[in-house]
C-alpha positions as CSV (number, residue, x, y, z in Angstrom):
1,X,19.9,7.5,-0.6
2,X,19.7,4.4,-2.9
3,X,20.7,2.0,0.6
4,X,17.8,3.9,2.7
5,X,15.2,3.6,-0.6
6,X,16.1,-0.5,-0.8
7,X,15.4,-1.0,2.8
8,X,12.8,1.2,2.6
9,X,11.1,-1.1,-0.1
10,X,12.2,-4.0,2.0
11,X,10.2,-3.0,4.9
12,X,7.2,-1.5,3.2
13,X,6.9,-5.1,0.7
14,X,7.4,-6.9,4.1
15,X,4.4,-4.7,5.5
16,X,2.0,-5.4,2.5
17,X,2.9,-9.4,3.0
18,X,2.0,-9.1,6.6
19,X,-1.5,-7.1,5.7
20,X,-2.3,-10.3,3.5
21,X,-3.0,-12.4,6.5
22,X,-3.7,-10.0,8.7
23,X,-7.5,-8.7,8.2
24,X,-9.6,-6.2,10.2
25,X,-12.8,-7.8,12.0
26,X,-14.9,-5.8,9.6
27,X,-13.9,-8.2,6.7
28,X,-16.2,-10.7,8.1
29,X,-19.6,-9.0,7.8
30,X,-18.3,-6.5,4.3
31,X,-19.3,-7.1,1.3
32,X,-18.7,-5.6,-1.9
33,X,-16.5,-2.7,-2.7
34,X,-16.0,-2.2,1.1
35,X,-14.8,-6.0,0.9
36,X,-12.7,-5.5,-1.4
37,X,-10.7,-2.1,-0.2
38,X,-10.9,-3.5,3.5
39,X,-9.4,-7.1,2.7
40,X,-6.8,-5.8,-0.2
41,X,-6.4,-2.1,0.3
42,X,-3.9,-2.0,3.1
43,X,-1.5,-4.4,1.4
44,X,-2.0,-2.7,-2.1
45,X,-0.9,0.5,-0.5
46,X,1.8,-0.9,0.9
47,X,2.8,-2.1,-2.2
48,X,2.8,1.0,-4.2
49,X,4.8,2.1,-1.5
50,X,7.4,0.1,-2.0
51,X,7.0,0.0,-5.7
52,X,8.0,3.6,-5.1
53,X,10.9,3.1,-3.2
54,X,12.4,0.5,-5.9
55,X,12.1,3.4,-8.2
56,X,13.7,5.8,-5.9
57,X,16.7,3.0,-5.6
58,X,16.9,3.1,-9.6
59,X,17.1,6.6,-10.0
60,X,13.7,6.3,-12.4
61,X,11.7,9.0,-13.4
62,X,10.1,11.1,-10.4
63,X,6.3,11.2,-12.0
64,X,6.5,7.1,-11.7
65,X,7.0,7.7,-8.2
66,X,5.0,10.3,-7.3
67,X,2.3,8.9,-9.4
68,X,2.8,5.1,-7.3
69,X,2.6,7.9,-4.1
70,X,-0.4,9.4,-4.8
71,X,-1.9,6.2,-5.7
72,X,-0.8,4.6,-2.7
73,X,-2.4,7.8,-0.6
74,X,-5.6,6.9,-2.4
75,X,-5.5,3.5,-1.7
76,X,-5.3,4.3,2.4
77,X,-7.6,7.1,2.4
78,X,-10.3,4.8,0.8
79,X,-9.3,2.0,3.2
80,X,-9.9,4.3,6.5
81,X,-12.8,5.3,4.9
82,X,-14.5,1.8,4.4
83,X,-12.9,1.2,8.1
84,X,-15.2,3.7,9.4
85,X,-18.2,3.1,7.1
């Protein structure tokens, strides 16, 4: 489990670097809030992510997880939603 949780964190932190350069088209006209979740929120999630997986791959404490999980979850459902708005 702790080999599949490293490269798990591997690919998601690769993931969030890749959503820092990579922008949807509605970045250009948002401003704001909507901005900020549509130009960060992606890679923030991503990052949680694999903040989780680290976590996983040291065995820490399951609510540090879960709570970097449900955060994350947050993080996308607010993205889609400024995607759409």
């Amino acid at each position: 489990m702790r080999i599949l949780a490293i490269g798990g964190a591997v690919v998601a932190f690769a993931l969030a670097a890749l959503w820092l350069v990579v922008a949807p088209g509605e970045v250009e006209t948002a401003t704001g809030v909507r901005y900020l979740v549509l130009r960060w929120g992606h890679s923030v999630c991503w990052v949680l992510i694999g903040g989780a997986a680290v976590v996983i791959a040291a065995d820490g404490p399951r609510a540090v997880r879960d709570i970097m999980l449900v955060a994350a979850g947050v993080c996308y459902a607010a993205f889609i939603l400024a995607l759409l708005a």
